[in-house]
C-alpha positions in Angstrom: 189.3 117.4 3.2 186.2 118.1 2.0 183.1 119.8 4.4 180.1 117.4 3.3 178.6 115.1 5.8 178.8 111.7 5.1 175.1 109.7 4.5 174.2 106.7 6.5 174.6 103.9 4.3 172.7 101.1 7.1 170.0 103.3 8.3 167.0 101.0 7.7 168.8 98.2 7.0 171.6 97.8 10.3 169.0 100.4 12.2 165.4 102.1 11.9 165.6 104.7 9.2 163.2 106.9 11.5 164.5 108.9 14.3 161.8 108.2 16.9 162.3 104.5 16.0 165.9 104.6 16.2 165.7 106.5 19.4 163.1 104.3 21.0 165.5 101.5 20.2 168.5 102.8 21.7 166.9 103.7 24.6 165.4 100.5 25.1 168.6 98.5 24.7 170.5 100.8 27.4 167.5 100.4 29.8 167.5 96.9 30.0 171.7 96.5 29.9 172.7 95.5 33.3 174.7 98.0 35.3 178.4 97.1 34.9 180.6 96.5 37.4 182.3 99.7 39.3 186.0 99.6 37.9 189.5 100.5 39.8 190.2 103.0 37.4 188.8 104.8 34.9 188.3 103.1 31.1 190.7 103.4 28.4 189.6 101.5 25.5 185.6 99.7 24.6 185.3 96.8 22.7 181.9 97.1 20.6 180.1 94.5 18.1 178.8 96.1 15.1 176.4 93.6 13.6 172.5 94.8 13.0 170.7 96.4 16.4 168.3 93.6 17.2 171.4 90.9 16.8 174.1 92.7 18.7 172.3 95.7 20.7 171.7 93.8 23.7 175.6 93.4 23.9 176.9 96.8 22.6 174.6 98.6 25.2 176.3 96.8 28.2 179.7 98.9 27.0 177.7 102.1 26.1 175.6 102.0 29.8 179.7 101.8 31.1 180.5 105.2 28.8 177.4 107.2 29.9 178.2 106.5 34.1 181.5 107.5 33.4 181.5 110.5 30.9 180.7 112.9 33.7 183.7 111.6 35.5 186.3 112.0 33.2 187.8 114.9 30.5 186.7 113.1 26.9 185.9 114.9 23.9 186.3 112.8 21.2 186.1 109.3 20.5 188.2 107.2 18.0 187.0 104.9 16.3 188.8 101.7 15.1 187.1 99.2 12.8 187.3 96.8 10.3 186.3 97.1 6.5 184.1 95.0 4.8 183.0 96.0 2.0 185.9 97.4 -0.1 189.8 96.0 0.2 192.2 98.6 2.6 195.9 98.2 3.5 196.8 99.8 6.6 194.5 102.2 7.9 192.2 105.0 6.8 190.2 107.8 7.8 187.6 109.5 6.0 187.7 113.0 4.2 184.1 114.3 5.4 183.4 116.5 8.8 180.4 115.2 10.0 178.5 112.0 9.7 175.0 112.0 9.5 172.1 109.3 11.4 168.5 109.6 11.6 169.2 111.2 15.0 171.2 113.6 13.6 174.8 114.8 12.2 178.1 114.2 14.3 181.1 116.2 13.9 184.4 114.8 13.4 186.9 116.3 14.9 189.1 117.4 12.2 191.6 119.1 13.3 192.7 115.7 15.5 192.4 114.2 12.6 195.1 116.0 11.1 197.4 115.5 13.8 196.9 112.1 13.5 197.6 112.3 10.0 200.5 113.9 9.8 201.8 112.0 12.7 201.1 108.4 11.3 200.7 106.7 8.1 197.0 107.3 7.6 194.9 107.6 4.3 192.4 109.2 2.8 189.9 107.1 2.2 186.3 108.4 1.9 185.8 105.6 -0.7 186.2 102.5 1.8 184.2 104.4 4.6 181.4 105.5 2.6 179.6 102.1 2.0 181.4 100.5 5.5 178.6 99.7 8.5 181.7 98.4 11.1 181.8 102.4 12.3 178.1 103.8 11.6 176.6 101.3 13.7 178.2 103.1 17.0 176.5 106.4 16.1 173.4 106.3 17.1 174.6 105.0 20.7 176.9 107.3 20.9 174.6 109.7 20.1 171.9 108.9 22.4 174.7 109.0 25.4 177.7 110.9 24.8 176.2 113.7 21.9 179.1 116.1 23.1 181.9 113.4 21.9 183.4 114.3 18.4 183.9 111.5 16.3 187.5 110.3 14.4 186.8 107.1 12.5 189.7 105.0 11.5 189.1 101.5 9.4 191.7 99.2 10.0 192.3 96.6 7.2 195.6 94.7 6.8 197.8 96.2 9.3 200.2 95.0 11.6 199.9 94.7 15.6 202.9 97.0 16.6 201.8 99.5 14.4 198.4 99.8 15.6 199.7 99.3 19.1 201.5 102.4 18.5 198.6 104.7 17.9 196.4 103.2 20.5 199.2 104.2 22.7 199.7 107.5 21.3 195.7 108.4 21.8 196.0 107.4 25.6 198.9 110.1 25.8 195.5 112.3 25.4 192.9 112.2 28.7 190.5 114.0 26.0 190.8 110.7 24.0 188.6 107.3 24.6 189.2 105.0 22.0 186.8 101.9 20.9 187.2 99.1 19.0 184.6 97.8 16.5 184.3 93.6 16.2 182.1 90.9 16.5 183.7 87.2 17.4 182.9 84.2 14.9 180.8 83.9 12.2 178.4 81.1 10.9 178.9 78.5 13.8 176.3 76.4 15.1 174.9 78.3 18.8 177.1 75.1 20.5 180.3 75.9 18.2 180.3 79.5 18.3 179.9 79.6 22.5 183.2 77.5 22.4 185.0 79.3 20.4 183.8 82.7 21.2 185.3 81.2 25.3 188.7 81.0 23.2 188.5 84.1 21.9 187.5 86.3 25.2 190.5 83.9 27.1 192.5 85.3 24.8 191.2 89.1 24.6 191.5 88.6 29.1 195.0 87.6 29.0 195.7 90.4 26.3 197.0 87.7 23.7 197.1 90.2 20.3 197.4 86.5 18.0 193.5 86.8 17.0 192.5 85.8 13.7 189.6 87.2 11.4 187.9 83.6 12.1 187.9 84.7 15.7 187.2 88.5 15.4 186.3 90.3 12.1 188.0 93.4 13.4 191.4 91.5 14.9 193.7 93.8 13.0 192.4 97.0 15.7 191.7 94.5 18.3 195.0 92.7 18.6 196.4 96.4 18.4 194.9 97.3 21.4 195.5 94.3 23.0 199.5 95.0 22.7 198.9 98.0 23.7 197.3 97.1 26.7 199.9 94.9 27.2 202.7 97.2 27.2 201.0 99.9 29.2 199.8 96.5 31.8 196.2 97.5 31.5 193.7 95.1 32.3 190.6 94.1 30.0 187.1 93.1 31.6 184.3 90.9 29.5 180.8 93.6 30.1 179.1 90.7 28.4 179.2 87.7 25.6 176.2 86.2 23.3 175.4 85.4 19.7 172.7 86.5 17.1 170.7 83.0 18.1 170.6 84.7 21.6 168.8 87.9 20.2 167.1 87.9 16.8 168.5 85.2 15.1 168.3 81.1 14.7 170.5 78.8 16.4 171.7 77.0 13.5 174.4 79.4 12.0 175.0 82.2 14.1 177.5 85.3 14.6 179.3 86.3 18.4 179.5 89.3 20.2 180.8 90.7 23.0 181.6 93.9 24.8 184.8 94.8 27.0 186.5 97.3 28.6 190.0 98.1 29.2 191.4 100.4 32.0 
C-alpha cells in the first residue's frame, strides 16, 4: 500500500471544484432535508445515491441529516463504503491502495490498518486502478465530510460478486460497534418520470421486504445492495425508505430520468 492520497476525479464535474462552493452546497442540501424519523434502534447500514449533487443531493442528505443526529450517540469511527464500479470492469471486490482521499474540502484518511484486516480476512483486491477514475464512492465525501469529519474512510467497489459473499462481510463489519457501513446506488436509469416512479415502487418493495434478487436495471449498485439486504435478512434487521425521487424531481427533465433513494437499516 502506497501513502499518496488519492485526487478527486468528479470535483467540478459531480461537485463544485471550490471549497466554499462545495461547502455552501452541502450545507444547503442538509438544511432543507427533512428530519427523519426517530428509530427503535440505532442504524446499521445507509443506502446513498451517488449521481451529480444537484440530481441526487436532495435525497442523499435525508440519510446524512440521520448520520449526523446520531453520531454523537453511538461508538463509530470509520465508515465502509460499498459501491459499484462504472468505469473500468471488476470481479469481486476491491479496495484501493492509497491512505487518504482528497476533496475540495479536504483530505480523508482511510483507515488502513482495517483495511488490512479486511484483507487478509476476505478475498479483497488491490485495485487503485478501478477506484481511481470511479465517482460511485467520491461522491459521499464531501457529506461525510461536512458531518461526520472524525469517521475514517474504507472504500470497497463491488463489481460481479455474489449475495452470500457480500452478505458475509456486511455481517462481519456489524461484529464491530466502531463500524457503520453504507451502500452506494441509485434505482433505474433512462425511464420516462411516469416509468421510473413505478419501477423505482418495485424496487424500494423489494429493498423493505429485504428481497436481495435486484438487478442492475433496478439498482446500479445491486451487487453491495442485495448483500446487505441478506444480510439484513439473516440478522432480522429492518430497512426504512428516508426518501425516494428522480433527477426530473431536482435538476433534470422529465423525459429520461435516473431514481434515487435513501434508506436506513437498523
Amino acid at each position: 500500500m502506497t501513502a499518496a492520497i488519492r485526487p478527486a476525479a468528479v470535483a467540478g464535474m459531480f461537485y463544485p471544484a471550490s471549497a466554499p462552493a462545495l461547502s455552501m452546497l452541502v450545507d444547503d442540501l442538509l438544511e432543507r432535508a427533512k428530519e427523519p424519523e426517530q428509530l427503535p434502534r440505532q442504524p446499521r447500514a445507509l443506502v446513498v445515491p451517488h449521481a451529480g449533487l444537484v440530481y441526487s443531493g436532495p435525497i442523499a442528505a435525508l440519510a446524512y441529516r440521520l448520520l449526523q443526529r446520531e453520531l454523537p450517540r453511538t461508538q463509530w469511527r470509520r465508515v465502509v463504503l460499498l459501491g459499484p464500479n462504472h468505469r473500468l470492469p471488476l470481479r469481486g471486490m476491491a479496495l484501493p491502495e492509497e491512505e487518504g482521499w482528497h476533496t475540495p474540502l479536504g483530505d480523508t484518511p482511510l483507515d488502513v490498518p482495517f483495511m488490512q484486516q479486511l484483507q487478509q480476512t476476505f478475498d479483497l483486491a488491490m485495485r487503485s486502478d478501478v477506484h481511481l477514475p470511479e465517482h460511485s464512492l467520491e461522491v459521499q465525501l464531501p457529506f461525510l465530510q461536512r458531518v461526520a469529519a472524525g469517521l475514517k474512510l474504507v472504500p470497497i467497489l463491488v463489481g460481479q460478486a455474489e449475495a452470500d459473499r457480500v452478505a458475509r462481510l456486511v455481517q462481519y463489519l456489524w461484529q464491530d460497534p466502531h463500524t457503520l457501513v453504507l451502500i452506494s446506488s441509485d434505482l433505474s436509469h433512462y425511464h420516462s418520470w411516469q416509468e421510473a416512479r413505478r419501477l423505482d415502487e418495485i424496487t424500494t418493495d423489494m429493498i423493505l421486504a429485504r428481497e436481495p434478487q435486484l438487478g442492475s436495471e433496478q439498482a446500479c449498485g445491486c451487487h453491495a445492495l442485495n448483500g446487505l439486504l441478506l444480510a439484513a435478512r439473516q440478522e432480522k434487521l429492518e430497512l426504512r425508505c428516508l426518501g425516494q425521487c428522480t433527477s426530473g424531481d431536482t435538476a433534470g427533465d422529465k423525459t429520461q430520468v435516473v431514481g434515487y433513494g435513501a434508506y436506513v437499516c437498523f
